[in-house]
C-alpha positions as CSV (number, residue, x, y, z in Angstrom):
1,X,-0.3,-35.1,85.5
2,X,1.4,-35.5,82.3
3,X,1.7,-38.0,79.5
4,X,3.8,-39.1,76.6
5,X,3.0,-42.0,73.9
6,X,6.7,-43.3,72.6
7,X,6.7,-45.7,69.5
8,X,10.1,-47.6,68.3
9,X,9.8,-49.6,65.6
10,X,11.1,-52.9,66.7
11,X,14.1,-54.6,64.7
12,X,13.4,-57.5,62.6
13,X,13.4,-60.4,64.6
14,X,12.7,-59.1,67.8
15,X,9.1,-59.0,68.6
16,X,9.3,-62.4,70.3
17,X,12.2,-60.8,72.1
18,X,10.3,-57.7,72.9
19,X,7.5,-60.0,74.7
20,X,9.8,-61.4,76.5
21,X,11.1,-58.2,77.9
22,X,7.6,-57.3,78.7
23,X,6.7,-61.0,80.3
24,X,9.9,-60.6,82.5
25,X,9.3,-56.7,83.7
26,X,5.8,-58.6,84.8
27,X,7.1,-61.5,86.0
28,X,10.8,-61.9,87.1
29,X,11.8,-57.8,87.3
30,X,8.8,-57.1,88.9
31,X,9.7,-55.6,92.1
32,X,12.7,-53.8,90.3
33,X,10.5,-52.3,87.5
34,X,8.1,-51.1,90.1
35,X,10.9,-49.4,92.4
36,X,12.0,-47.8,89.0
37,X,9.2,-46.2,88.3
38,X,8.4,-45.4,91.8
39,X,11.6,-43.5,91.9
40,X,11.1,-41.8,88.1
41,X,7.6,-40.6,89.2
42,X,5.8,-42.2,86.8
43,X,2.2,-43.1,87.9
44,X,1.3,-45.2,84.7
45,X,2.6,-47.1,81.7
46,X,1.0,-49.1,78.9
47,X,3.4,-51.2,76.3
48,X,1.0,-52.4,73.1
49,X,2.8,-54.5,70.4
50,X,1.4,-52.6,67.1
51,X,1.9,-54.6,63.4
52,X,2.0,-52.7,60.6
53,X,2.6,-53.1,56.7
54,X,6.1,-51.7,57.8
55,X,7.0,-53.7,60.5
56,X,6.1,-54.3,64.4
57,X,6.4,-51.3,66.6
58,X,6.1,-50.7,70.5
59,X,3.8,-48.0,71.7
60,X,5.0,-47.2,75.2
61,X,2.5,-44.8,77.2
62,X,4.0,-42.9,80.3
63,X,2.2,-40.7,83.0
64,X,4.1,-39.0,85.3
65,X,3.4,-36.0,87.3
66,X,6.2,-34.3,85.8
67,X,7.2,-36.7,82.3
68,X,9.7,-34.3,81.6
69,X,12.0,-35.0,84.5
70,X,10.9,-38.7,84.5
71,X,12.2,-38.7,80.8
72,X,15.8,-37.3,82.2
73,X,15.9,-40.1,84.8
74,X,15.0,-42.5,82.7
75,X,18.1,-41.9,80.3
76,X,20.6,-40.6,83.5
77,X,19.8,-43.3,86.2
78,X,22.8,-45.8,87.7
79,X,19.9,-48.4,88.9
80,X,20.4,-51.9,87.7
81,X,16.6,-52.0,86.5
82,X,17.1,-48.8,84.2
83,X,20.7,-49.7,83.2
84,X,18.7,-53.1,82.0
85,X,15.9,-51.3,80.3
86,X,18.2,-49.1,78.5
87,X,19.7,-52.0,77.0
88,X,17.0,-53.7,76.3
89,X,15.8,-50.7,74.7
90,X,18.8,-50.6,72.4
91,X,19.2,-54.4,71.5
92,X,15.2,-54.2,69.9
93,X,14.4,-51.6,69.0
94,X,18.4,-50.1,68.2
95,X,17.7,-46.5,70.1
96,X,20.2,-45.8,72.7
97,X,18.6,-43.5,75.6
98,X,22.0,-42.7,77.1
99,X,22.6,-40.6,73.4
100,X,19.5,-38.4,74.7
101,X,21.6,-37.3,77.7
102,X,22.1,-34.0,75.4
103,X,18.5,-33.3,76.3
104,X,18.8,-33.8,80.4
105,X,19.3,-29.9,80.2
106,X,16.0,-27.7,80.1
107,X,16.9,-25.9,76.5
108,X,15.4,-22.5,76.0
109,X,12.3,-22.3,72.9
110,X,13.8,-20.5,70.4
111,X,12.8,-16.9,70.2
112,X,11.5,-17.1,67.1
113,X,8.6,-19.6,68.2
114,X,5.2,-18.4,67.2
115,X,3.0,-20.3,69.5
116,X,-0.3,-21.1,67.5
117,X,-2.5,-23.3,69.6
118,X,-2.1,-23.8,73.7
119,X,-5.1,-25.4,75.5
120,X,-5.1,-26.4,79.2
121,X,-8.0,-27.9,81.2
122,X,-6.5,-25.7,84.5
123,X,-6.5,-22.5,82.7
124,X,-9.3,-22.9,80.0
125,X,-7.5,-20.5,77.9
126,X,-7.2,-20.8,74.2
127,X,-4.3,-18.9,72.2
């Protein structure tokens, strides 16, 4: 199992539209949403409404067995459901996931990475 925590500040003026995206994936887009994610892999996810001296952000926590390639679909899928969260996701918080398709591609580290900490509760190794 894997995890990510996303945060996107939302645009001024939005956060009432931001609840209402999350009221509707709970209410009217249920089934959708939960076919989504059922699809992507992902096992969990958590949206918080944070407000800071900055502004109002949206913490988004995933869990997926492999977050990774529930990241990819996310950003590559044709279903209505995504194509709605991916605008949704534009219009608050002005990030548009279709400009990550770059990323759908594993990339190589760079060879000149110098790996300083790795910890793993399967292997119990420390680097």
């Amino acid at each position: 199992m894997s995890g990510i925590v996303l945060t996107f500040p939302i645009i001024k003026g939005k956060v009432e539209a931001w609840r209402r995206f999350c009221q509707e994936m709970s209410g009217l887009r249920r089934l959708t949403y939960e076919e989504s994610r059922k699809l992507l892999g992902i096992t969990r996810e958590r949206l918080a409404l944070v407000e800071t001296d900055f502004g109002s952000a949206a913490v988004t926590t995933l869990e997926a067995n492999d977050i990774g390639l529930a990241l990819n679909q996310i950003v590559a899928s044709n279903l209505p459901f995504d194509r709605w969260y991916r605008e949704q996701m534009l219009e608050m918080h002005g990030v548009n996931l279709g400009g990550y398709e770059d990323f759908l591609h594993a990339t190589p580290s760079p060879e000149d990475q110098e790996l300083l900490f790795e910890w793993s509760l399967t292997s119990g190794v420390v680097i």
